[in-house]
C-alpha positions in Angstrom: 0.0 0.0 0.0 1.5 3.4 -1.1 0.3 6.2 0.7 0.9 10.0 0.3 3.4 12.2 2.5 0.7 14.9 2.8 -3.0 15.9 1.5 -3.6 19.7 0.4 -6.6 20.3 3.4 -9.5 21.4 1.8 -10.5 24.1 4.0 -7.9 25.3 2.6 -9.0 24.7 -1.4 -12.5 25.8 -0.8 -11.4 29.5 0.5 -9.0 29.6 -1.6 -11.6 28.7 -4.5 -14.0 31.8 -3.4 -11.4 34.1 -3.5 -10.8 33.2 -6.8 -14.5 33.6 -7.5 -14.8 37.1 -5.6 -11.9 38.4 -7.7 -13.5 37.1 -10.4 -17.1 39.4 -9.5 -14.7 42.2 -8.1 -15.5 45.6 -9.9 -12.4 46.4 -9.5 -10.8 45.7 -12.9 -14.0 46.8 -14.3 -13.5 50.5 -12.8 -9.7 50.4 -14.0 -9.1 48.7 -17.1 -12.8 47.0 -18.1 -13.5 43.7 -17.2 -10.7 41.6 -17.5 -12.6 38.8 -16.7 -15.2 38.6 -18.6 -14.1 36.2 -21.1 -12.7 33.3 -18.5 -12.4 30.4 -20.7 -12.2 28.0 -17.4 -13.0 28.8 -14.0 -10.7 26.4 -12.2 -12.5 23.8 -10.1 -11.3 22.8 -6.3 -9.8 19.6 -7.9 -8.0 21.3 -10.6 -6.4 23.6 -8.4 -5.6 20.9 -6.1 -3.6 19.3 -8.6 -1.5 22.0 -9.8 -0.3 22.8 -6.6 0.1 19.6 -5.5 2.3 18.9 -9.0 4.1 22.1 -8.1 4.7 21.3 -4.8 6.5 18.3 -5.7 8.4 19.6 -8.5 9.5 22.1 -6.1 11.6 19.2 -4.5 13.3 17.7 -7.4 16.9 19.1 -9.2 17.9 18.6 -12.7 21.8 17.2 -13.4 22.2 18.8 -9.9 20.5 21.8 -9.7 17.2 23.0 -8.4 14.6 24.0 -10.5 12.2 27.1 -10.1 9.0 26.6 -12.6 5.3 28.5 -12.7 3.0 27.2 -14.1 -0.6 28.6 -15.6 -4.0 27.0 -16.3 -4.4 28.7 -19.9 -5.6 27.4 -23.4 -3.4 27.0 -26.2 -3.1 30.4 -27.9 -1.0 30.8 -30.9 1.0 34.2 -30.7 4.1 35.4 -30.9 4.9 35.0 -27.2 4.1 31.2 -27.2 5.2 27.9 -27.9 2.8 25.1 -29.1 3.7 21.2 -29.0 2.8 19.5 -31.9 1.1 16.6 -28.8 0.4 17.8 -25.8 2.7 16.3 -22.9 1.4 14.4 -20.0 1.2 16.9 -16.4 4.0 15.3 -13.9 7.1 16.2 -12.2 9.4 14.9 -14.5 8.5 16.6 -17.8 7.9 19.9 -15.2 11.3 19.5 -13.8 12.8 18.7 -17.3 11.3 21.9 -19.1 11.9 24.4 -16.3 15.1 24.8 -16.4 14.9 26.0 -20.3 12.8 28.9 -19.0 14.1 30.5 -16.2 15.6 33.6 -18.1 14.4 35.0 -19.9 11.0 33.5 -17.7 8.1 31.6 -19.2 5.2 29.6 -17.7 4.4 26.0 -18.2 1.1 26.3 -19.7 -1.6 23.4 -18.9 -4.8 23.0 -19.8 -7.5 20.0 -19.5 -7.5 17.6 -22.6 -10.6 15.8 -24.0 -10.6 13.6 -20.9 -10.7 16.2 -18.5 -6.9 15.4 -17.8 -4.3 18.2 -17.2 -1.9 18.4 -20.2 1.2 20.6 -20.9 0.5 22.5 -24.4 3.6 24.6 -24.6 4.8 27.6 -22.7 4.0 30.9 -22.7 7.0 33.5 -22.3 5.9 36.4 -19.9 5.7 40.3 -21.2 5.1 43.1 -19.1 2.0 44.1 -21.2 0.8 40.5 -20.2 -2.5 40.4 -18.3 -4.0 37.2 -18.4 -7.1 36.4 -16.2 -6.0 32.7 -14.9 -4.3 30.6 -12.1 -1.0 30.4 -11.8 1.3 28.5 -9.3 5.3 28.9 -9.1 7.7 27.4 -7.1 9.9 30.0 -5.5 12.4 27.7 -2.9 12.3 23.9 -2.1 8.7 23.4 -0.7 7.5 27.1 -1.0 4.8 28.0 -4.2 3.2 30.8 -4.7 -0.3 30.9 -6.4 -1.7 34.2 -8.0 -4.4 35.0 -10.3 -5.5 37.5 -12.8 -1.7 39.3 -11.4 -2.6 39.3 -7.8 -1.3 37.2 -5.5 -3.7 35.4 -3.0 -1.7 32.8 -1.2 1.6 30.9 -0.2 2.5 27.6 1.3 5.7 27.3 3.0 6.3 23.8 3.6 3.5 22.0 5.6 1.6 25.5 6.1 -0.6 27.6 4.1 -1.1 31.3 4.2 -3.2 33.6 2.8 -1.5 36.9 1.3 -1.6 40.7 2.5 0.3 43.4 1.5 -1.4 46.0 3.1 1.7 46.0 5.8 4.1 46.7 3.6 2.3 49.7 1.9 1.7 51.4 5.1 5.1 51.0 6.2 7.0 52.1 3.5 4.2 54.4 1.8 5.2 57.6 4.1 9.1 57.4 2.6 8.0 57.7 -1.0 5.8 61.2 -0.5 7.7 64.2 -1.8 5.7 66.5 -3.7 2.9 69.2 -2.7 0.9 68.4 -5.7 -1.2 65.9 -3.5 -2.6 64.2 -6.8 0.7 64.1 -8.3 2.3 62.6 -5.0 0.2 59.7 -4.7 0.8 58.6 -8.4 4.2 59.0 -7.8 4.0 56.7 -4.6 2.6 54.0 -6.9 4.8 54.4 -9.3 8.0 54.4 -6.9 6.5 51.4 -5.0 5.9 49.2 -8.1 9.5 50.3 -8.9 10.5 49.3 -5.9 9.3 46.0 -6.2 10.4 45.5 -9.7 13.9 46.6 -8.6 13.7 43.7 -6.0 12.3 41.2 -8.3 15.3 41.8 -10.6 17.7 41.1 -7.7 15.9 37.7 -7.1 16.6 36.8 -10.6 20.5 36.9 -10.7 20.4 35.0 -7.8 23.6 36.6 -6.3 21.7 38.5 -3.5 22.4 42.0 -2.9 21.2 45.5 -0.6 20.1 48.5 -2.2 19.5 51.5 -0.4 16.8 53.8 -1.3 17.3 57.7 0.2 15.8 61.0 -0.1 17.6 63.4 -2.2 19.7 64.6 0.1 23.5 64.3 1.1 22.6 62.3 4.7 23.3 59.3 3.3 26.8 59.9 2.9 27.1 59.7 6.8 26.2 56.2 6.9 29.0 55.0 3.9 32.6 54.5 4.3 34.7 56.7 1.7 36.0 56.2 -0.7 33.4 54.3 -2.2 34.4 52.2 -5.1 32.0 53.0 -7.8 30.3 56.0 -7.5 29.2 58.8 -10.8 25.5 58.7 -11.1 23.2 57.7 -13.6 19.4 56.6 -14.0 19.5 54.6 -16.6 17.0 55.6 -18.8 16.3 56.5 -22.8 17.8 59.5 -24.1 14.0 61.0 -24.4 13.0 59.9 -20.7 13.6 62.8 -19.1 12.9 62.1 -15.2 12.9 65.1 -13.7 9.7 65.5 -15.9 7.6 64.0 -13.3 4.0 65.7 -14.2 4.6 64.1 -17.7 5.5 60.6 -15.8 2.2 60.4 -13.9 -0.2 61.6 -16.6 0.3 58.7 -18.4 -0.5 56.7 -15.2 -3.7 58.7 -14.2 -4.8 59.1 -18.0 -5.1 55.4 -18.2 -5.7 54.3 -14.8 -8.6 57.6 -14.7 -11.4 56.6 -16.9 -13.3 53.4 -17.8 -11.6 51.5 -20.6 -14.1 51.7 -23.1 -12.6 55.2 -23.2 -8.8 54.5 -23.9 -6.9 55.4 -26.8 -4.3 52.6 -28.7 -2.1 56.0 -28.2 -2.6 56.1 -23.9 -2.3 51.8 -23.9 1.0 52.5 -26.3 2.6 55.1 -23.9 1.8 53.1 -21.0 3.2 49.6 -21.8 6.1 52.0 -23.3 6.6 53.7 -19.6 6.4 49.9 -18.7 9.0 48.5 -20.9 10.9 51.7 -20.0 11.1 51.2 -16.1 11.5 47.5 -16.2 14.8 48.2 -18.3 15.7 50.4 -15.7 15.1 48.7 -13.0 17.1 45.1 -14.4 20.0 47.7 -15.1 20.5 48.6 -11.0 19.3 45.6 -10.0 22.3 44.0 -12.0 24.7 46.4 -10.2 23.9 45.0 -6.5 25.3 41.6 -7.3 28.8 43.7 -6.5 29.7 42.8 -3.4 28.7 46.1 -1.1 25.5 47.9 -0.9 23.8 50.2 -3.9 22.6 53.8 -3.5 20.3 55.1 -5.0 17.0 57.9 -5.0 13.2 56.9 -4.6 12.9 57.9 -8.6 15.6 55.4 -9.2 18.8 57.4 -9.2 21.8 55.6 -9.1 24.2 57.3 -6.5 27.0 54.6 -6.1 27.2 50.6 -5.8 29.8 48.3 -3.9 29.3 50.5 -1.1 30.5 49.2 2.5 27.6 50.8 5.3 29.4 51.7 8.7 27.0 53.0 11.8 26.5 57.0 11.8 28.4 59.1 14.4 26.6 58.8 17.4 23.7 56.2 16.4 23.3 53.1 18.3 21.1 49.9 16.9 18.1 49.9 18.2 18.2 46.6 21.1 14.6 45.0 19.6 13.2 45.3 16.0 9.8 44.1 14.9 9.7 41.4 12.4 6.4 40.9 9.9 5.7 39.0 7.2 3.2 39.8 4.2 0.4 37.6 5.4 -2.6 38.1 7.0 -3.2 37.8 10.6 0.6 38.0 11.5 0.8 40.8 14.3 4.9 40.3 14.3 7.4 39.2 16.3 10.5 41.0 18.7 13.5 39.6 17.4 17.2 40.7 19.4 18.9 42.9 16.7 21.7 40.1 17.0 18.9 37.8 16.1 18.1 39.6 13.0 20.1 37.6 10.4 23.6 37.5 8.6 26.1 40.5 8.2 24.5 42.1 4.6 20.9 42.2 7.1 22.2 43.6 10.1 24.2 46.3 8.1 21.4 47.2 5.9 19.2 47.5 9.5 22.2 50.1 11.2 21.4 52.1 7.8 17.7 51.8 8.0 18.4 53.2 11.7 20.4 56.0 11.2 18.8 57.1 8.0 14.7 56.8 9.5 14.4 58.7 5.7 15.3 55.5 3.9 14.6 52.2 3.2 16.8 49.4 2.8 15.8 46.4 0.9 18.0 42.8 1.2 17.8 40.1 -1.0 19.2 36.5 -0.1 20.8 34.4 -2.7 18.0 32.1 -1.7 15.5 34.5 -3.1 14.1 35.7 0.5 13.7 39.6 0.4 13.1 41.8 3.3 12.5 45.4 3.5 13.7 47.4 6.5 12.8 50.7 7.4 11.9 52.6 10.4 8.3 53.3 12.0 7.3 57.0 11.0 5.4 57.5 14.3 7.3 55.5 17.0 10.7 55.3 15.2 11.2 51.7 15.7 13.0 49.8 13.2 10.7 47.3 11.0 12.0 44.7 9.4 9.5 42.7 6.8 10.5 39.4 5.3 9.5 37.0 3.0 8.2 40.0 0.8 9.4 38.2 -2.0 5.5 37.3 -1.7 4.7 41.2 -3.0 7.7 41.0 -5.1 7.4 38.1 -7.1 3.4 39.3 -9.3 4.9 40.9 -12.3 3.6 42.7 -15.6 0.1 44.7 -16.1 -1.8 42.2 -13.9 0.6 43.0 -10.7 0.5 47.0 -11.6 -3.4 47.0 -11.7 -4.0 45.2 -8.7 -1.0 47.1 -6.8 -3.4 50.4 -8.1 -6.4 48.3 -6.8 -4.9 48.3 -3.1 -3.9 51.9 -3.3 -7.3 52.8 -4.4 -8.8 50.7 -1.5 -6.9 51.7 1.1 -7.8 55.7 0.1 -4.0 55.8 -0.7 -5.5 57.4 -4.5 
């Protein structure tokens, strides 16, 4: 008799099912974009969900030649275009032929697309390789460390397991702890477009450090020279640059948002091909930007830069402020929802690259430091606005990880709900 190591609990399946179906009759999307689910070709059922995370979950565990493998995978039908790839037969859904095709597309990444065949059997079609104009209303499930998948759909992220628990996913945290660093402007309108466009940044920035897998700390300041107190001199590659086209000009920052609130303002019906064009062009534009400095904190030492994305210097060593001490407790959170935190020893807080990147978030209670592991964990670490204390969130590799229009709209979606817009 063969019996399994675990059982997916179906509590856990059935609220994880309405969700889907509440996101599904949310008039969210219809308010921002139109409905982006109106034409759901499947509606996944408990027992297909069930078995795609319970195939990722396993594939999670295996290694190719050696090495692990990190896959996603989407419930989607076979679409020709030019971002797929269609078998000629459909393969059979199982760990091997998972394991064997994700490591061809890790980078640039693609998702494993299944779909049920004529016997109502999950089959692997092809894969479809991801865009950041891409917003596709289905499930998806990816594998982000041995035992941990991450399950999102329509771009937003709903839920994580972790081994032999499951949580359900809540950013709300991590806006309201960061949200206060990003304001700048007196144009109030202006300023909170900006804030969203600095916090998806932000997260793309960090999602771009996951992928060369070399870990890294950026450093994100206000435009000021108070930094400089918390880096040792000299610094071994400093100059300045943002990165950007030749006809990106940032310091144009009214020009930035409008394309933001002229597309996120009105219902769809009334967009223009020219407002969709400029906006998966500021898009394209940031991503680039953002995989350029994310590439430049795989040098050993921490990167400097603004909240709009200046770089200041990189390979920077952080050394405490004159007459700062660490604070003796910090408060630890994770993205999920009923987690009140946890007081961790400073000492306690984790390796040298998180307990330098904590002294700067200390000193400077104007910035925020984000660390990524080589594992992929990503924390963010700034100080409370109201009582000073030093945060610390982890595993926000669970905000992080949602990429492309879908993650955008939904990040707009939270903003909007939490008045933030």
């Amino acid at each position: 008799m063969i019996y399994t190591a675990y059982t997916l609990h179906p509590e856990f399946i059935e609220e994880l099912s309405k969700r889907i179906h509440l996101l599904i009759e949310s008039t969210v999307p219809t308010t921002i974009v139109g409905s982006i689910f109106q034409n759901i070709p499947l509606i996944p059922s408990q027992l297909l969900i069930s078995q795609i995370i319970d195939t990722a979950i396993w594939s999670s565990f295996a290694t190719d030649e050696g090495n692990t493998v990190t896959i996603s995978i989407i419930l989607s039908p076979a679409e020709d275009s030019f971002n797929t790839f269609i078998f000629d037969k459909p393969i059979s859904f199982d760990v091997n032929n998972l394991v064997k095709l994700g490591a061809a597309l890790e980078n640039p990444r693609a998702d494993i697309s299944v779909w049920p065949n004529e016997e109502n059997k999950l089959v692997v079609w092809g894969f479809r390789t991801r865009s950041v104009g891409t917003l596709l209303p289905s499930l998806c499930v990816e594998v982000m460390v041995p035992g941990g998948v991450l399950i999102t759909f329509g771009g937003k992220s709903l839920a994580v397991l972790f081994g032999n628990k499951a949580y359900f996913i809540d950013h709300s945290f991590l806006i309201k702890t960061i949200l206060p660093k990003l304001s700048a402007l007196k144009d109030q309108q202006s300023d909170r477009i900006l804030c969203l466009m600095r916090y998806m940044s932000l997260l793309n920035t960090a999602r771009q450090m996951r992928a060369h897998g070399r870990g890294g700390t950026l450093l994100v300041v206000p435009e000021n020279s108070e930094w400089q107190r918390s880096i040792d001199t000299p610094v071994p590659y400093t100059g300045g640059a943002d990165f950007l086209e030749s006809d990106y000009d940032v310091t144009k920052k009214p020009s930035l948002t409008s394309i933001v609130k002229n597309f996120f303002g009105t219902s769809s019906q009334s967009k223009t091909i020219t407002e969709r064009e400029n906006l998966e062009r500021l898009g394209r534009q940031l991503d680039q930007q953002c995989k350029h400095i994310a590439r430049l904190t795989a040098v050993d030492g921490a990167l400097v830069m603004s909240f709009d994305r200046f770089v200041y210097c990189f390979g920077a060593k952080i050394i405490p402020a004159p007459n700062q001490t660490p604070p003796a407790n910090i408060r630890v959170y994770k993205p999920v929802e009923e987690d009140n935190g946890t007081t961790v020893n400073f000492m306690d807080l984790g390796g040298t690259r998180h307990q330098s990147a904590a002294h700067f978030a200390n000193d400077q209670p104007g910035a925020v430091a984000v660390v990524v592991s080589q594992d992929g964990h990503v924390s963010f670490i700034s100080s409370d606005p109201e009582t000073s204390d030093l945060i610390v969130i982890q595993h926000a590799e669970l905000a992080v990880i949602p990429e492309g229009l879908g993650a955008a709209l939904w990040s707009y979606a939270l903003f909007a709900e939490m008045n933030l817009l």
